[in-house]
Each structure stands twice: as structure tokens, then as C-alpha cells.
N, C-alpha and C positions, 0 to 999 in steps of 0.2 A: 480454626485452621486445621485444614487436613494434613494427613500423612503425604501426602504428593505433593505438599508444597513445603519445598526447604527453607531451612531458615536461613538466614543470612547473617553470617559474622558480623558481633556488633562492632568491633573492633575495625573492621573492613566497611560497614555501613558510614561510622562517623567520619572516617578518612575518606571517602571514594568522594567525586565532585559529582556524582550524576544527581543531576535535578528532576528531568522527567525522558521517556520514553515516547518518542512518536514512530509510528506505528504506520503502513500502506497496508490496504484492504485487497485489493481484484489482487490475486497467486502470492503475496504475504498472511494473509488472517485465513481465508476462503478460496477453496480449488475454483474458480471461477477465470480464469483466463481462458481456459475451453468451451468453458459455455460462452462467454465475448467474441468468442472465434465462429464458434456455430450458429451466433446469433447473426454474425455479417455475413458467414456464406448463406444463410438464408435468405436473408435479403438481397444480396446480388445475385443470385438464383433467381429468385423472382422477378427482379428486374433483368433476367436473359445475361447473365455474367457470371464466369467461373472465376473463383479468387487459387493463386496458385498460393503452395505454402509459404515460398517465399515473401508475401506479403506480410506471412503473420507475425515474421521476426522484427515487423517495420513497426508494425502497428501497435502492438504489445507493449501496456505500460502508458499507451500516451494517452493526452489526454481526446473527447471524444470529437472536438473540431477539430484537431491534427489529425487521427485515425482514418475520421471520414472524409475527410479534404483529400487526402493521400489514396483513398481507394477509389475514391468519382474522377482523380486524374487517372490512378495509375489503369482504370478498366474503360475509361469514356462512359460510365454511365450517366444517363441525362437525367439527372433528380438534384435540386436544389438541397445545399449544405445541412440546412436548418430542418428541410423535411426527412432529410434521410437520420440525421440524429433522433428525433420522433419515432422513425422506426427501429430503428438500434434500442434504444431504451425499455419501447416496448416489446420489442421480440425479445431483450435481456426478461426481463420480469417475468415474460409470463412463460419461459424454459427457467428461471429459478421459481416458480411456484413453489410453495411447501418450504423444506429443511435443504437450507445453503450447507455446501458439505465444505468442513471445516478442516485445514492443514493440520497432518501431524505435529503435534505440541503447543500448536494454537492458545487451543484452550485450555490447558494447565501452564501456559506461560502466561495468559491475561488474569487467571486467577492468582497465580503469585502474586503479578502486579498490584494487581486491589488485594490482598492480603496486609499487604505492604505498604500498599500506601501510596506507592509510588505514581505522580502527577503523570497521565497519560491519554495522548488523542489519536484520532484515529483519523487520515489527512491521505485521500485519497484523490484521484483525477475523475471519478465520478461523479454523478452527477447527484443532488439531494433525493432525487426520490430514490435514487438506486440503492445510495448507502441506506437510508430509513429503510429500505425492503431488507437489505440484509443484516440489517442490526437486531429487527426482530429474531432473527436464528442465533445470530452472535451472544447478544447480549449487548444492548446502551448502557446499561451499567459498569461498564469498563471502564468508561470512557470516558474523562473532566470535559473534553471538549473537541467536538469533529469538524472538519474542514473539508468541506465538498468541494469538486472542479468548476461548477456554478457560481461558485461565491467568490471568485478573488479572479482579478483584472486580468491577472497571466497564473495559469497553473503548472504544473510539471512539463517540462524542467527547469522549470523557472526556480527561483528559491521563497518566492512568495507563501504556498501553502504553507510553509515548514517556520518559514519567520513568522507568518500569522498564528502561525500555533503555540510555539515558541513563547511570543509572547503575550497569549491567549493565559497559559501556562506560568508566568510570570518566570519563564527560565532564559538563562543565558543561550543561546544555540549551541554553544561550544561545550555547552557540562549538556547538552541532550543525543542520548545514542537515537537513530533514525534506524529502521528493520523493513527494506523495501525488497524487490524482487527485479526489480528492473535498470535496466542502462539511464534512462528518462526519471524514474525515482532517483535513482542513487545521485546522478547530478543535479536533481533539486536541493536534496540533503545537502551534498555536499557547498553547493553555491553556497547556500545558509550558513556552513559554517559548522554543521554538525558533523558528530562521529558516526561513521553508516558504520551499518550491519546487512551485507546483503545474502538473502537467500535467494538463488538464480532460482527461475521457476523454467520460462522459455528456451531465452539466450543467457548463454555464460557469462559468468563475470568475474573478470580479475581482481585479486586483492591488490592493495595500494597504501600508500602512508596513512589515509584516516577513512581506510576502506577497511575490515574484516569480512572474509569469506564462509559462510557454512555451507551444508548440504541441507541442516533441517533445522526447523523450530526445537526439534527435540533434543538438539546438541547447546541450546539457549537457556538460562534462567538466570535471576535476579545475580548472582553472584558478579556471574559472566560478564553482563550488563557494567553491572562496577568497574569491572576492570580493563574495560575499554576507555573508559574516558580516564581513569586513575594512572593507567598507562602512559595515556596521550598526555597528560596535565606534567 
């Protein structure tokens, strides 16, 4: 264990009810809600369409048949649901080539976790090849177990991903703090049942009864985490 990662009151560990930690990927772990953004005016560009920014507040956070369904209405471009996800994906990939740039405290908040022990997934509205491309930069070793937007019937903001993880995790929902960035995240958590932690990346977000609000990762560590759900309990 390094100097950069704290320890945690045993005192405060045995008492705190937190079971495990789940985790949002695109503007929570990885600065990559910009690059999502640059990957759709790309493509509507080429297909002869200018996205105004106001779209991006819409789209940010959902998942990729919401995002793209909402931009083929809201511009009339003439490209089927399914092929335009194709091109999102791969215009994502190949503008993340190389090293996914990582959110301040990112990665000495995931190293805490695995120091620690603490049972944690990473449950995103993307899709499986996207997260595998950016796990390579992160680190899979974080992570007991990840939940892509491909894999379950209804994604964000549904509460599916976060129950499936949940109980992937063998944890109650209600002892798991949830660390998203988005309005669409944060009501998935919440639907589930869990205690959010939200870092607004985009659009703002208000704190609420089983809401907490930061500014950064770097304001977060295992402690913190405790005493969110030890609060709530």
C-alpha cells in the first residue's frame, strides 16, 4: 500500500454499512463526454447537419439508442437507428486511440478501492466494445464486475444496470454508494435504491436526500464513501 492511499478507521470500517462501490465510466472515471460529443458532430457533419450545443445537454449520459434516436429526430437526418450507432461507436474508438485521459482523483480513488478490498463495478450505458477499449487505459483490474449498455433489456435511467450489478456484487442496493455524472445516471442509481454520489461533468446537479454533490474525484476517498450510507442507515 502506498502513501497516497489512506487508511481507513477500523473503528469506522466495522461500523459503516457500505458493501461495494459502483462506479459510471463516460465524464465519472475518463474525460470522455467530449470526445462523445465530437464523435456525433462528426458524423452529422458528414451526413450535411450541424448539432447546436444545446443538444449536448440532451444527450449526455444516455444511453447510445436514446442519444441517437433524439439526434436523427431532432436534425431529420435520413440514416437508420442501428447504422448510425455503428458509426458513433466507431468514430468513438478510433478519436480514443492510445491513452483515455483519466478524471482528476480517478485513479487514486480506484486504487484505494482495490487496496481495500472494497467489492466494485464499473456499469456504464456504453456499449461492450467501448468499455473493453477503455479498460485497457483504466485498468480491468479494478473491477469484480462491469455492466455494459448492451447487456441488459433497459439501461440508464432505468435501475437495471445498477441492480444487476448490485447483485452481481452480492450487495444490498441500499448499503452501495453509486459515483455518476449525469441526471440519466443518477436516476438509475437512484431508482435502484442506492446512495449517489454525483460529480456533475456537463449539466448541474442538485443535491437531494440520497443525493451527495461534489465538484471532483479528488474531494472522494474510502472514508467519505462510509459515511454516506452510515449516515443514511
Amino acid at each position: 500500500m502506498t502513501s497516497s492511499i489512506p487508511a481507513v478507521d477500523s473503528r469506522m470500517a466495522k461500523g459503516s454499512a457500505l458493501q461495494a462501490v459502483l462506479l459510471d465510466m463516460d465524464g465519472t472515471l475518463v474525460d470522455t463526454e467530449g470526445i462523445w460529443w465530437d464523435a456525433e458532430v462528426g458524423i452529422f457533419a458528414d451526413l450535411g447537419h450541424v448539432l447546436a450545443e444545446e443538444h449536448r445537454e440532451v444527450v449526455v449520459g444516455g444511453p447510445m439508442s436514446r442519444s441517437a434516436s433524439y439526434l436523427i429526430e431532432a436534425t431529420g437526418a435520413d440514416i437508420p437507428l442501428a447504422e448510425l450507432t455503428i458509426l458513433l461507436n466507431a468514430r468513438f474508438a478510433e478519436l480514443i486511440d492510445g491513452q483515455v485521459p483519466m478524471l482528476p482523483g480517478a485513479r487514486r480513488l480506484l486504487a484505494e478501492l482495490a487496496a481495500h478490498e472494497i467489492p466494485t463495478a464499473l456499469v456504464s450505458a456504453s456499449h461492450r466494445s467501448v468499455i473493453d477499449r477503455v479498460l485497457r487505459s483504466v485498468g480491468a483490474e479494478y473491477f469484480h464486475l462491469t455492466v455494459a449498455g448492451d447487456e441488459v433489456a433497459r439501461t440508464k435511467p432505468h435501475p437495471d444496470p445498477y441492480l444487476l450489478a448490485a447483485t452481481g456484487l452480492g450487495a444490498d442496493p441500499a448499503r452501495c454508494v453509486v459515483i455518476e455524472d449525469t441526471h440519466t445516471g443518477v436516476a438509475a442509481a437512484e431508482a435502484a435504491g442506492c446512495q449517489v454520489l454525483a460529480v456533475p461533468s456537463v449539466v448541474p446537479i442538485d443535491p437531494a436526500p440520497t443525493r451527495t454533490v461534489v465538484r471532483s474525484l479528488e474531494e472522494v476517498d474510502l472514508p467519505f464513501l462510509h459515511t454516506l450510507v452510515t449516515a443514511r442507515g
